[in-house]
C-alpha positions in Angstrom: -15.8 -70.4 -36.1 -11.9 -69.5 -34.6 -9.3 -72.3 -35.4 -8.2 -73.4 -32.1 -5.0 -74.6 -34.0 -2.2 -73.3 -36.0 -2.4 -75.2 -39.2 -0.1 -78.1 -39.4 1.7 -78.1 -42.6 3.7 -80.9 -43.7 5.5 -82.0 -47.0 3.9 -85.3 -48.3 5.9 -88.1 -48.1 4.6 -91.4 -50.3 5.7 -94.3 -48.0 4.6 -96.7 -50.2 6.1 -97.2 -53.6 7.8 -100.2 -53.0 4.8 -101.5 -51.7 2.6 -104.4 -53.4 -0.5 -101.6 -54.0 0.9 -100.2 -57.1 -1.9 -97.4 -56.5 1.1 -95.6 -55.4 3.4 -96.0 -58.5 3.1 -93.1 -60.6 3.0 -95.0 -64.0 0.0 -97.3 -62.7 -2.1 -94.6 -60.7 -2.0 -92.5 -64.0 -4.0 -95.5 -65.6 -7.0 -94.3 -63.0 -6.8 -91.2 -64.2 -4.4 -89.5 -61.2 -1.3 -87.6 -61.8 1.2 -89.9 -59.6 1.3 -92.8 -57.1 -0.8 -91.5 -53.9 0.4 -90.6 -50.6 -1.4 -93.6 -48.7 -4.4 -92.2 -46.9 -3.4 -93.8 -43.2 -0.2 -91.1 -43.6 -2.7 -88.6 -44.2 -5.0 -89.9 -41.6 -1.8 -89.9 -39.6 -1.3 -85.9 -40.7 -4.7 -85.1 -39.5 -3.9 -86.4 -35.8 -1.1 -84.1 -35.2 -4.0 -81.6 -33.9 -6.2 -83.4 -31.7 -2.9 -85.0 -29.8 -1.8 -81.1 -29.8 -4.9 -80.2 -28.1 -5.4 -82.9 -25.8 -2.2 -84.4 -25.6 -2.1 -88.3 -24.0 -5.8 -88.2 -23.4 -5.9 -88.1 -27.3 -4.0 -90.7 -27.6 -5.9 -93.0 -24.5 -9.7 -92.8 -25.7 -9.5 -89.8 -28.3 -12.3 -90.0 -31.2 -11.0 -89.5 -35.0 -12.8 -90.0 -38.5 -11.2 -89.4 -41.7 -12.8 -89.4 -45.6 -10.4 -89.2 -48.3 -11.7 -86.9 -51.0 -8.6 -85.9 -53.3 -5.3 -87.5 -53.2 -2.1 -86.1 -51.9 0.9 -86.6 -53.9 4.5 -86.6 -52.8 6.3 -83.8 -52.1 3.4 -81.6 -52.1 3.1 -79.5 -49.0 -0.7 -80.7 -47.0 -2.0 -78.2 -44.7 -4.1 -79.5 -41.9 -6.6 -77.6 -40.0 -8.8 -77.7 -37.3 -12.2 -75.4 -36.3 -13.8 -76.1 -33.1 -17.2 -78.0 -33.6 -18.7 -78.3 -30.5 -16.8 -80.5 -27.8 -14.6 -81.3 -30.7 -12.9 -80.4 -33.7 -13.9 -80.5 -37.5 -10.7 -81.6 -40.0 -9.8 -80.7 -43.2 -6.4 -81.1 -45.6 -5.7 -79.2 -48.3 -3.0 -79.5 -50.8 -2.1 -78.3 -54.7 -5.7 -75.9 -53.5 -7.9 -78.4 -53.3 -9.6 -79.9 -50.6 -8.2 -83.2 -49.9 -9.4 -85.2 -46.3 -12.5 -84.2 -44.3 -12.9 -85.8 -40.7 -13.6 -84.9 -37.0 -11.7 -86.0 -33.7 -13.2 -85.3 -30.3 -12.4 -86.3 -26.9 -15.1 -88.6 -25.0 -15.8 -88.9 -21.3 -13.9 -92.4 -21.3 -12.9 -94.9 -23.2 -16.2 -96.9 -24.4 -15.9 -100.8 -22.5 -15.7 -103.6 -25.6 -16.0 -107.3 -25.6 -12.6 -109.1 -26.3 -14.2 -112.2 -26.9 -16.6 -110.7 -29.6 -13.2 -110.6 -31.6 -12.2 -113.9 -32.3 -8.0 -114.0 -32.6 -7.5 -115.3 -36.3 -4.9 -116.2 -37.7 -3.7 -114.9 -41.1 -4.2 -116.7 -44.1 -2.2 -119.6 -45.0 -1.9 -118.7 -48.8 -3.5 -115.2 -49.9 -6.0 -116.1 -52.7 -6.5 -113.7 -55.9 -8.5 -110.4 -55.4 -12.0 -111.0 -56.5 -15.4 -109.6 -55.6 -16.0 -112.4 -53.6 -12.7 -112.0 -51.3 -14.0 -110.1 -48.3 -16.9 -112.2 -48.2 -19.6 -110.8 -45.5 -19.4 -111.8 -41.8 -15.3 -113.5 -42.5 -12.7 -112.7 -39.4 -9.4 -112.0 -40.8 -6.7 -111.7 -38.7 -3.1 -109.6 -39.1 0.6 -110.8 -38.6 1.7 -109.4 -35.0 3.8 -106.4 -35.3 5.7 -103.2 -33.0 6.4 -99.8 -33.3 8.8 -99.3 -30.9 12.6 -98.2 -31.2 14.1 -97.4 -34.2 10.9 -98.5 -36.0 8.9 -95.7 -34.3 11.5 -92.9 -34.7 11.4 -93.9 -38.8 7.7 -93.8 -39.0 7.8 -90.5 -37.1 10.0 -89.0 -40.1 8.1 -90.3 -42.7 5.2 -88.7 -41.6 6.7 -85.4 -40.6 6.0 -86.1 -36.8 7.4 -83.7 -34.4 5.4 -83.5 -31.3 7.6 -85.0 -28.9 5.5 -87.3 -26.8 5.7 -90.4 -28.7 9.8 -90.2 -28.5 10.0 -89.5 -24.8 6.9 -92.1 -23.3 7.8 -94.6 -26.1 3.9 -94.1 -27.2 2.6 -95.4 -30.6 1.8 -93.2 -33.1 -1.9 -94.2 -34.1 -1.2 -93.9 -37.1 0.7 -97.1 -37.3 -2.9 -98.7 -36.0 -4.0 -97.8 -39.7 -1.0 -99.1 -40.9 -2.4 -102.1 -39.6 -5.8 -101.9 -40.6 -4.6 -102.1 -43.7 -2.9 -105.4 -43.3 -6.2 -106.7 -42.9 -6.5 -106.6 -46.2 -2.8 -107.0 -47.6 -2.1 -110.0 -45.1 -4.8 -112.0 -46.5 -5.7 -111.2 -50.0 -3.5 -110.4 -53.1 -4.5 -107.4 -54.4 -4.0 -105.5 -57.2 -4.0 -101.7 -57.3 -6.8 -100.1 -54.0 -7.7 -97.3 -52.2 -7.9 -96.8 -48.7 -11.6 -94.4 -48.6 -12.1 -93.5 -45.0 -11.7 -94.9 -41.8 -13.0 -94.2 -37.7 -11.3 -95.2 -35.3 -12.0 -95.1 -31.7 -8.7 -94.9 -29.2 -9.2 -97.6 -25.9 -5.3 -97.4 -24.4 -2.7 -95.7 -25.3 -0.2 -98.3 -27.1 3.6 -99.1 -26.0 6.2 -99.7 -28.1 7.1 -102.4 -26.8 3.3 -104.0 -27.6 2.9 -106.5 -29.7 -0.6 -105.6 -31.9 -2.8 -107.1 -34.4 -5.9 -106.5 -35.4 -9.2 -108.7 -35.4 -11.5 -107.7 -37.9 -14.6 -109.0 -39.4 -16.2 -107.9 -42.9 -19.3 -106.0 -42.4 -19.9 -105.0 -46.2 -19.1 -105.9 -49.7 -21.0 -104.0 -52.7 -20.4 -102.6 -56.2 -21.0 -98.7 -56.1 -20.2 -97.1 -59.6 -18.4 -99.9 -60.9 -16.0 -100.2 -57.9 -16.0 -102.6 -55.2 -16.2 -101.7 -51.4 -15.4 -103.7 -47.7 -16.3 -102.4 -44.7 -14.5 -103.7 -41.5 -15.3 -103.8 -37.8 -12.0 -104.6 -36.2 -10.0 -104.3 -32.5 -6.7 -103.6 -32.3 -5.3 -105.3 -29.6 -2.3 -105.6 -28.2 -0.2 -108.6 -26.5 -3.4 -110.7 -26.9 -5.1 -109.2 -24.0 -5.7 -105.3 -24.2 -7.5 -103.6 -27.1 -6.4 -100.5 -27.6 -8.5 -99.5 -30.4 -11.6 -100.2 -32.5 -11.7 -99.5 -35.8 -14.1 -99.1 -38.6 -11.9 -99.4 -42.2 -13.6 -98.7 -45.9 -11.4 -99.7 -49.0 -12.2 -100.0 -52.7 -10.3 -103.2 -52.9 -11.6 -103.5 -56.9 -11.2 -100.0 -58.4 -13.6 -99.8 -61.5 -10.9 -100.5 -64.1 -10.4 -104.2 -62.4 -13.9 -104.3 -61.6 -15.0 -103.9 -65.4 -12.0 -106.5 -66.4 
């Protein structure tokens, strides 16, 4: 099959070594057997968008399709290609970096934006004190809710360099990056539970509005699974992204290993 793309090639930047997931401090992520802190997959989820907005431009970014699997890590400074084959009405993903395949996934561009039912997505608030990680944290059926954030202004312009983002219609329509909607998915779990070190392990997310900077978003996310597998211990979410309260502007399915097997077996 022809690429429809030039591959996108960026330098890996770990935005997260300050942060409480020590997963991406080199010293701890050696202890799971890795060779440095990881590159958070939401940036490389991020990476992998670069070429269906390229393709299809705002439409991507209004009701666009994307699934990502994380497979190998990405470290900092190393260069990840990303690149595209058509699959149908779509495209199939991959990155690569260090030679080795790193990110699988597939974006496509439906019809229209499915309908979903705001009120099926109660607005909860955050946690009043996080509790300890445990197996029985994300407990089945639970709505957890995010702190309201925005990725507008000079906020947007530093997420755009940390992931290497070029294209230049985020900048000039003051346009989210969905990335950033990741970045929020994953404060389902940091917003509401102390964890130790984690792993974000896939994610789909469907686009329903193409976010403003000047939105205020959250997410509203229930937990559809918790399980041991191997000795490490899964959630599964179901969560909106919505913005100002009233507009959802993406829903989300987020997988996480929020008990890697060396806590799990503590």
């Amino acid at each position: 099959m022809a690429a429809p793309f030039e591959p996108w090639r960026v330098r890996a930047f770990n935005t997260a070594t300050q942060s409480e997931n020590k997963m991406h401090d080199d010293t701890v992520a050696r202890r799971y057997g890795f060779t440095g802190g990881l590159v958070p997959g939401v940036e490389v989820m991020a990476y992998m968008m670069h070429l269906p907005v390229t393709r299809w431009g705002r439409d991507f970014l209004e009701r666009g399709l994307i699934e990502a699997r994380f497979v190998k890590p990405v470290y900092d400074g190393e260069i990840a290609t990303v690149t595209g084959e058509k699959q149908g009405d779509g495209v199939a993903l991959q990155v690569e970096s260090q030679n080795q395949l790193c990110a699988t996934g597939q974006a496509s561009l439906p019809e229209r934006a499915p309908a979903v039912d705001l009120a099926a997505y109660p607005d909860t608030p955050v946690v009043a004190t996080r509790p300890p990680v445990s197996p029985e944290a994300f407990p089945e059926g639970h709505w957890f809710g995010t702190a309201p954030v925005s990725w507008g202004g000079d906020r947007l312009r530093e997420y755009l360099g940390e992931i290497r983002e070029t294209d230049p219609i985020y900048r000039e329509h003051n346009l989210v990056h969905p990335g950033t909607l990741q970045r929020i998915m994953n404060r389902v779990c940091v917003d509401n539970v102390v964890l130790q070190p984690w792993i974000h392990v896939g994610s789909k997310m469907q686009l329903l509005a193409a976010a403003s900077g000047d939105d205020v978003l959250t997410a509203r996310a229930k937990v559809t699974a918790n399980y041991d597998k191997k000795g490490h211990r899964f959630a599964e979410f179901d969560a909106l992204i919505v913005a100002n309260g009233t507009t959802p502007v993406a829903h989300c399915h987020h997988v996480a290993i929020f008990l890697p097997r060396q806590q799990a077996a503590a």
